[in-house]
N, C-alpha and C positions, 0 to 999 in steps of 0.2 A: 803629476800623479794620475793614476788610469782610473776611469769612472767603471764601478762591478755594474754587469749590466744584466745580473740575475733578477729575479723577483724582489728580495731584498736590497736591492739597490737602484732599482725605479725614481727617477725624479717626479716628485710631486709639484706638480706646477699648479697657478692659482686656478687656467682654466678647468681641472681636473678636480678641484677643492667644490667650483664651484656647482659641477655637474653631479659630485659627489654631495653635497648638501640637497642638490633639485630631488637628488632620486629616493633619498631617504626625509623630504619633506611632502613626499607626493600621497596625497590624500588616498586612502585604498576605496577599491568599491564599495559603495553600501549596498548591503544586503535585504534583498526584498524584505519589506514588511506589509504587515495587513491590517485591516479596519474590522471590526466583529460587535455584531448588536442582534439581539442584543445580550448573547450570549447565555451559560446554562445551560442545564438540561433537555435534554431533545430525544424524541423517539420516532420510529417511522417504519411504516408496511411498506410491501413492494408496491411500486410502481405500479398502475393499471395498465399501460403500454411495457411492462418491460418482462423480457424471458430471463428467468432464472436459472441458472445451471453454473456447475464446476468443473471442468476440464481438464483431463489427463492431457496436458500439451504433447505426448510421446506419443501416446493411443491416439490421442483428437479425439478420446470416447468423451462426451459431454452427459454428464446425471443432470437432468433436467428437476426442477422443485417447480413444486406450485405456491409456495410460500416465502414469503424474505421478512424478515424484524431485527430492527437495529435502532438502538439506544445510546447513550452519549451524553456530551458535554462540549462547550466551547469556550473558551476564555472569552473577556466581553472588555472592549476598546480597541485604541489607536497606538500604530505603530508595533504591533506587536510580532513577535521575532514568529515564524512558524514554526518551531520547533516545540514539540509540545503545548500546542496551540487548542489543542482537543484533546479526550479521549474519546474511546467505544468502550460502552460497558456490557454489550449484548451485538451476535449477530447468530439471529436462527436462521437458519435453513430446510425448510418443514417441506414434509410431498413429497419424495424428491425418489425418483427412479431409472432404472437404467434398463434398458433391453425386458423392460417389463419387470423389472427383480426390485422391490423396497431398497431405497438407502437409506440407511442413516446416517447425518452428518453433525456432530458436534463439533462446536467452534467453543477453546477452553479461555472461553471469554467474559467475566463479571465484573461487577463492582471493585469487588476483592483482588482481580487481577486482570486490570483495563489494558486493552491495547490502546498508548500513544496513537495520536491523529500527528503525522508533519505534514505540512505544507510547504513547496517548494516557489511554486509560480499562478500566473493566472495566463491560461493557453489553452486557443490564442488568445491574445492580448485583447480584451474588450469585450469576451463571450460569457464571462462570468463562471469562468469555467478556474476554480481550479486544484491545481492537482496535488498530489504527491501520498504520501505511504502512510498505514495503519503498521505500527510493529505490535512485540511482543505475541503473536500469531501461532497458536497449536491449534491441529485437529485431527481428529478421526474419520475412519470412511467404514460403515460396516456396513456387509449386504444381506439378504434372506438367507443367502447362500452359504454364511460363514467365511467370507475375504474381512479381513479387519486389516486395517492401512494407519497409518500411524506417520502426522504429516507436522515438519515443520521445515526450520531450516538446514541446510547442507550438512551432512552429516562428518562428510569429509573435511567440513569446515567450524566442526564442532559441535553440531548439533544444535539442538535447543528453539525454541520461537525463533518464529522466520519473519515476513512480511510478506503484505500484498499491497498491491496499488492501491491507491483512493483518488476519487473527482467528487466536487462537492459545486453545485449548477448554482448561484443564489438564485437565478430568474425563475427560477420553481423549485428551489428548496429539493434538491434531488442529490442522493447523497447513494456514489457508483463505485462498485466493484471492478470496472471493467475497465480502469487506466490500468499504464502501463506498469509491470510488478513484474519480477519473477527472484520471489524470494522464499516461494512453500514447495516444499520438497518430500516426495515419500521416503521416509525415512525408516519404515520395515514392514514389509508385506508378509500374510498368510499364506501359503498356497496356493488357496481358493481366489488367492487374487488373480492370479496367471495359468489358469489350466483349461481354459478355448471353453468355458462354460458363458452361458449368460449371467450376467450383471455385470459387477467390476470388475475393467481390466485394467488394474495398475503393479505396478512394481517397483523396488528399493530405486532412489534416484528419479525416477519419473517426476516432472514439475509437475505440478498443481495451479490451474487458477480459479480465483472464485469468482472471476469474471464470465465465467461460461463460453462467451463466444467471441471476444476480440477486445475492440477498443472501444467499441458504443458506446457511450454515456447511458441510455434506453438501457441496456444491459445489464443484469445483478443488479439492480437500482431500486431505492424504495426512498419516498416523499416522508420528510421529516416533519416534525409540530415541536414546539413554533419553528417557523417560519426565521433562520439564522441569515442575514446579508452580512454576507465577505466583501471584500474589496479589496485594492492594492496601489498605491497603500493607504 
């Protein structure tokens, strides 16, 4: 008799049985977790060392602010998954100008509709540093000039709250805009956004960060009370 030597007619042999048990008995990675104390409520002004601003990454035009405030919450123990590990109940952005022209910047951020804190990692490894994203993220951009900007995520990709980066330092309690994100999007511009006038220059699709100037940690950053230590895990 001829052995069928298609897929369904495969001889299963015992060593195959038993590489087939190894691979589906193989324990999966475990997934970072974190240490958080002591958790709760937190609030915090900028930074004395740190420059504030929001950056059109298309233009590179940066609205410099004199002001940062940012309020929140952190869950409190061990072992906990980062994902939804905090929220933001507040982030202002006060002062804040461009080419000499007022901005104002609204972040549609409260109590009533927090943006999620995730946390991904701690990096590098040992700095106390760590990272990952604030969601549910809307805001506005309006100038002296009459540009009003209307920012969140990809519109192409459906719109709605976007994100941005988050780094949170325990060694000084410093909670930064300026990790890695590119999740806020202009999502419709005024005219007065785009016509070689001073103030805003942004338009539809332009990324947004609220990082200002790069990856600094110093940067968009403002010192929280109390005083939260993360860890990992």
């Amino acid at each position: 008799m001829k052995h069928r030597t298609g897929l369904l007619g495969l001889l299963v042999t015992p060593a195959f049985v038993v590489a087939a048990v190894a691979f589906l008995a193989a324990p999966a990675l475990a997934a970072t977790t974190f240490t958080v104390s002591p958790g709760g409520a937190w609030s915090g002004t900028r930074a004395a060392d740190s420059t504030v601003g929001i950056r059109d990454a298309v233009s590179n035009q940066v609205t410099l602010c004199s002001g940062l405030a940012v309020a929140g919450s952190f869950k409190s123990g061990k072992g906990l998954s980062g994902t939804n590990i905090g929220a933001l109940t507040n982030i202002a952005f006060t002062g804040c100008k461009v080419e000499g022209v007022a901005v104002t910047v609204t972040v549609h951020t409260s109590t009533a509709n927090p943006a999620p804190i995730n946390l991904t990692q701690e990096f590098p490894v040992g700095s106390t540093v760590f990272t990952g994203q604030a969601t549910n993220i809307s805001l506005t951009l309006d100038d002296a000039r009459g540009c009003h900007a209307v920012v969140g995520a990809k519109i192409l990709s459906g719109g709605g709250p976007g994100f941005t980066g988050l780094a949170y330092r325990s060694s000084d309690h410093r909670l930064s805009f300026a990790a890695g994100g590119k999740g806020l999007f202009v999502q419709s511009a005024t005219a007065q956004c785009d016509n070689g006038a001073a103030g805003l220059d942004v338009k539809q699709f332009d990324r947004i960060s609220l990082g200002g100037f790069g990856d600094s940690i110093a940067d968009s950053s403002a010192i929280i009370s109390p005083a939260q230590r993360i860890s990992s895990p």
